[in-house]
N, C-alpha and C positions, 0 to 999 in steps of 0.2 A: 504494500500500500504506500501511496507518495500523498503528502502536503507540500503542499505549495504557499510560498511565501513572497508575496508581490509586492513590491514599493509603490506605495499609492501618493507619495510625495517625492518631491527632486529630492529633496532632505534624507531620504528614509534611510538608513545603515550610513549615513557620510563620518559620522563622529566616533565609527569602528565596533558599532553594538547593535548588530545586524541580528535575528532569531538565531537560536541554536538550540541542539538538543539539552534538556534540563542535566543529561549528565557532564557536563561540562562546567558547569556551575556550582557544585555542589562546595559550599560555605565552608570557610574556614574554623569556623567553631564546631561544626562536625570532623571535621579531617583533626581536630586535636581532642578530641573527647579520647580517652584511654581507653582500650578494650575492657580491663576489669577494673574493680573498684578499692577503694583505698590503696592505691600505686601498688596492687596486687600484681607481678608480674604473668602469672598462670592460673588457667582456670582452678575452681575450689569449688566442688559439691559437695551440698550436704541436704538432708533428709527434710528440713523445714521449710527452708525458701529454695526459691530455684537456681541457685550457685550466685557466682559473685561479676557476672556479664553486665555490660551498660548496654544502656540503647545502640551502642556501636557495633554490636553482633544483630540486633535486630535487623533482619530482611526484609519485612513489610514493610517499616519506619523509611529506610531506605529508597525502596522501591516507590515508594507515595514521592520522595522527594526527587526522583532522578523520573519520573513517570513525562512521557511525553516532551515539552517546546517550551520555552521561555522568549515571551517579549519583553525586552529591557528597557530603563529608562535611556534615552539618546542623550539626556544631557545633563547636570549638576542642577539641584532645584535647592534652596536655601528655604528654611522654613524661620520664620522671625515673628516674635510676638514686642507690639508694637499700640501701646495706651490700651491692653486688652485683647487685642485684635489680633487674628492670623493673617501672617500676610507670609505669600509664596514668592518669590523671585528666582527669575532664572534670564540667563543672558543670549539664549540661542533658541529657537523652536517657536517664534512667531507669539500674536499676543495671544493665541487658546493653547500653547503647548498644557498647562494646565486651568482648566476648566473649573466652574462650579456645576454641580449636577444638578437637575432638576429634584428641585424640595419635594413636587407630588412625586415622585418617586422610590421615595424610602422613605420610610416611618420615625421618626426619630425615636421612639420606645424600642424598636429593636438596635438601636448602637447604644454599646456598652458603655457604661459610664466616666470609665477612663476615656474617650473619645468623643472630638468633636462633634456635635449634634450637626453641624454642617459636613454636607459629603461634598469633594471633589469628585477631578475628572481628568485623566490620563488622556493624553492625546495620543492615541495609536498611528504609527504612518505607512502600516503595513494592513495588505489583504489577504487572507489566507483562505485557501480552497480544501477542501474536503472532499476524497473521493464521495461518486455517488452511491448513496444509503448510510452515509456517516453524519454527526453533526461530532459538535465542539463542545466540551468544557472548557467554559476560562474562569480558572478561580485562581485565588492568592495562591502563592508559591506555599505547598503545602509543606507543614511541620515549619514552617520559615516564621516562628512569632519573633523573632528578633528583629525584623523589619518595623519601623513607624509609623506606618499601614498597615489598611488591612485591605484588599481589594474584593470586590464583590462579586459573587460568581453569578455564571448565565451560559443557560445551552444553547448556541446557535445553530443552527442545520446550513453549515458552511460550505456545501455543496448547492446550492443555489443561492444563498445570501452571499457574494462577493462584495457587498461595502467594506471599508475599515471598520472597527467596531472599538468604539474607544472602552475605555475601562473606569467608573466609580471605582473610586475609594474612599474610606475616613483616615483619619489624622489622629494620630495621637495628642491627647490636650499637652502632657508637659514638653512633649519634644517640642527642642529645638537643635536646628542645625543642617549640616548639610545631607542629603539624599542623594548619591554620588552616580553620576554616567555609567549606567553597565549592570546596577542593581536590578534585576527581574522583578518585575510588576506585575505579571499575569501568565501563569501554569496553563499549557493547550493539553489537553487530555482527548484522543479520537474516541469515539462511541458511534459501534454499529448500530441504526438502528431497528430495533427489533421487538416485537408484540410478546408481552410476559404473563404469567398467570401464576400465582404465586397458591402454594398449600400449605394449611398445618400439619401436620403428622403427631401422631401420639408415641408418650416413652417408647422404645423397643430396649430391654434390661440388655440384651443380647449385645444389637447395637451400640450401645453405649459405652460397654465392657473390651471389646473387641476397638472400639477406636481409641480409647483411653491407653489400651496393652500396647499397641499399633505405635503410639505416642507415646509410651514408656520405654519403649524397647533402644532409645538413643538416652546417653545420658545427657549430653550438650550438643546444642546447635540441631535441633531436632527436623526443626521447619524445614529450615536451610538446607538439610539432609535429604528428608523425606519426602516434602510435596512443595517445596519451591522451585519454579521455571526461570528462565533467563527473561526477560526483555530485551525488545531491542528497539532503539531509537536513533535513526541516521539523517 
């Protein structure tokens, strides 16, 4: 399957943060997190918890963050609080590089209280296609709360909606500072689409027994072992 990534502006990738696959970016605070915990050199099981691994062995954790495309910020935005007031500056990307989003469009009861009751708006200068039968997630760079945003997610059926599609976000109230050229703004995740029918099912003692033994039979790295696939994102 191919996405496609079109410059909807002269602008679009000039300032060297053209899309790429999200594993390319994966944050420095992840690449220094220790494998195990209190500067344990080697794994440590024991019978109570489940040994002494960080989030850094975790596979899903992982794979949610390196999943899919990243569009990045093209340019440096300053963020300045100014007699009360937020105010955005940036020296390059025209006067909507950042936007205000429309009010009737999010609720202010759902942004969290740490965060500005005002949403912005990312200017996207890129178009992205979707094979046909696919749309798009574009949500925050996920597991990424170290960001000063939060960007808000939306499925577009990117296979015939060819616009640029800009991106809401909120702001965090205490930050301040800068939001640097090259930070990812919005995670592309493909999704076939396809008609679901969901069931409940009742205990099976059997079943239950038999996938638990299944998932005991590793003592570390079990997932990762067992029933984890590769991805791939080019």
């Amino acid at each position: 399957m191919n996405i496609k990534f079109k410059a909807f502006t002269k602008e679009a990738g000039k300032s060297g943060h053209s899309p790429s696959p999200a594993t390319s970016s994966i944050p420095k605070w992840y690449k220094e997190i220790p494998k195990f915990l209190n500067n344990e050199k080697k794994w440590k099981f024991d019978s109570v918890s489940s040994g002494n691994a960080t989030v850094k062995w975790c596979a899903p954790f992982l794979d949610a963050m390196t999943a899919g495309y990243f569009i990045y910020l093209e340019n440096d935005i300053e963020v300045q609080k100014q007699n009360g007031d937020t105010q955005i500056l940036w020296k390059r990307g025209g006067e909507t590089f950042i936007g205000k989003h429309d009010y009737g469009q999010i609720s202010p009861s759902q942004i969290p209280s740490d965060y500005l009751k005002e949403a912005y708006k990312f200017s996207n200068e890129w178009s992205v296609a979707a094979p046909t039968g696919y749309s798009f997630l574009f949500t925050h760079p996920m597991n990424r709360t170290d960001l000063p945003f939060i960007t808000l997610s939306a499925i577009v059926d990117s296979d015939t909606y060819l616009n640029q599609i800009n991106f809401p976000f909120i702001l965090k109230k205490d930050f301040e500072g800068i939001i640097e050229a090259g930070t990812p703004i919005a995670q592309i995740i493909p999704i076939k689409r396809e008609s679901w029918k969901m069931a409940l099912e009742e205990y099976e003692e059997e079943f239950s027994h038999k996938t638990l033994a299944f998932f005991g039979s590793k003592i570390y790295r079990t997932y990762k072992k067992l029933f984890w696939t590769k991805k791939e994102y080019r």
